[in-house]
C-alpha positions in Angstrom: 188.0 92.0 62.6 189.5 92.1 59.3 189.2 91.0 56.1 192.3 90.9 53.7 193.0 89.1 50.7 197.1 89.0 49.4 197.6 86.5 46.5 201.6 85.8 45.8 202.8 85.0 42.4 206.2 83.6 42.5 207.2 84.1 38.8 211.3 83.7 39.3 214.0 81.3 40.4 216.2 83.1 42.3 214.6 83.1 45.4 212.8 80.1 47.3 209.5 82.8 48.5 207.9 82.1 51.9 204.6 83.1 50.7 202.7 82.7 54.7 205.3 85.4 56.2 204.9 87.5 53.2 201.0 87.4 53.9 201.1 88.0 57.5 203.5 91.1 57.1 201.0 92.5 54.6 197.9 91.9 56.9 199.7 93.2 59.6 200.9 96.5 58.1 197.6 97.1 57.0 195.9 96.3 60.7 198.1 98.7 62.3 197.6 101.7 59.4 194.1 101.2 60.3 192.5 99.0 57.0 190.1 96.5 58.5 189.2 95.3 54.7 191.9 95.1 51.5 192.8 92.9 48.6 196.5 93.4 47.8 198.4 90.7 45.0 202.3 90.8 45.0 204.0 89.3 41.8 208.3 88.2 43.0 209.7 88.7 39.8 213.5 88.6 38.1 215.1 91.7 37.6 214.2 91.4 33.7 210.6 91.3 34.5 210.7 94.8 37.2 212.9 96.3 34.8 210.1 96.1 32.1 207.4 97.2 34.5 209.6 99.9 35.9 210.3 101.6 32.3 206.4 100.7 31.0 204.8 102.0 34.0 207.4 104.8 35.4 209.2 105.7 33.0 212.8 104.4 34.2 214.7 102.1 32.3 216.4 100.2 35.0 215.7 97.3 37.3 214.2 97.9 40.7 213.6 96.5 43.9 209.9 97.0 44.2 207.0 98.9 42.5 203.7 99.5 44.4 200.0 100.3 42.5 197.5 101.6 44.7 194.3 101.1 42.9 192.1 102.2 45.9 192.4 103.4 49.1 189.3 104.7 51.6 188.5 104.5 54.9 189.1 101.2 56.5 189.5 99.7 53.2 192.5 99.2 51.0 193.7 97.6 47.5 197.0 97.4 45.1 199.6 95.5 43.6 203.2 95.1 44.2 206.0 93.9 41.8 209.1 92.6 43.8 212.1 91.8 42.3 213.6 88.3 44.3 216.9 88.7 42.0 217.6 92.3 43.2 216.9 90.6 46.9 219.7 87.8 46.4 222.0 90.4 45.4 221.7 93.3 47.8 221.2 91.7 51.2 224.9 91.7 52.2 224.7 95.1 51.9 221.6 95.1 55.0 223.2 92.5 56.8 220.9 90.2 56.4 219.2 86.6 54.1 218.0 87.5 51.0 214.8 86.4 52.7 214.6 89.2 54.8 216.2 91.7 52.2 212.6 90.4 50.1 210.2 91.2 53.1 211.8 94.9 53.5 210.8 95.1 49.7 207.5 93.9 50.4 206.9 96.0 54.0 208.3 99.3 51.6 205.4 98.6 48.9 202.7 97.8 51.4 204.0 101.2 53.1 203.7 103.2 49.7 200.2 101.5 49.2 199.0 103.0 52.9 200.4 106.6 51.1 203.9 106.8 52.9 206.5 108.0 50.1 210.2 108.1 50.4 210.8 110.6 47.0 211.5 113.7 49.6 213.7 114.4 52.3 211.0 115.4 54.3 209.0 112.2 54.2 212.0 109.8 53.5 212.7 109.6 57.5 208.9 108.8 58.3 209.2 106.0 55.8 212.3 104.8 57.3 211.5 104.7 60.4 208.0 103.3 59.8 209.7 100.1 57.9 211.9 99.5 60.6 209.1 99.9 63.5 207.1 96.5 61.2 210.8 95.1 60.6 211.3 95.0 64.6 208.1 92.6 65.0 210.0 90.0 63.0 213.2 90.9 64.5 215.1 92.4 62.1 217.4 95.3 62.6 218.9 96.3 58.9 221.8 97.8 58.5 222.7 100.6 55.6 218.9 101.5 56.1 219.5 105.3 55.6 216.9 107.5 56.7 
């Protein structure tokens, strides 16, 4: 049994947001990297909006796709905040192969993943990552392309 809570703010216009397949790919992840309990709030943004988080909170003064805050993470149990950028969505899904849609639930599977404590930042961990995203990707049947390991 599990208990999960993901609230959605859809704060942009770029990007109609289908806020029930966003939930279930966030439960799910979390089911299968063992959480039974978690409350996780994602906020789709413009690029304007990430870019500000991205420099206020990391220290990098460009737009990005998504940034993930874990704010607690114990056994079975499991809490954080993702920002999500639906205007960096719109413009790179060509380069996947895919809707912008789908380019917006890879963004929201890699948060959920950094959340659970994968990281991508060496080249070490980069391929678990990678393969990890496209293992929950596969459920929904999506195969991206230009998904480097």
């Amino acid at each position: 049994m599990s208990d999960f809570q993901v609230d959605i703010s859809d704060q942009q216009t770029h990007l109609e947001v289908r806020t029930k397949r966003l939930q279930e790919v966030v439960e799910r992840v979390l089911c299968e990297e063992g959480f039974a309990r978690g409350e996780v709030s994602i906020a789709v943004v413009d690029d304007a909006a990430i870019h500000r988080v991205n420099r206020d909170f990391l220290g990098h003064d460009y737009p990005t796709d998504v940034v993930s805050f874990a704010l607690g993470r114990e056994t079975g149990s499991i809490d954080g905040e993702l920002v999500v950028s639906a205007e960096t969505a719109v413009r790179e899904a060509v380069s996947h192969g895919w809707s912008a849609d789908d380019e917006l639930l890879l963004y929201v599977v890699h948060g959920v993943l950094h959340l659970c404590g994968y990281d991508d930042l060496t080249d070490e961990a980069r391929p678990i990552m990678r393969n990890r995203e496209r293992q929950v990707l596969a459920f929904w049947q999506l195969t991206p392309t230009g998904l480097e390991a």
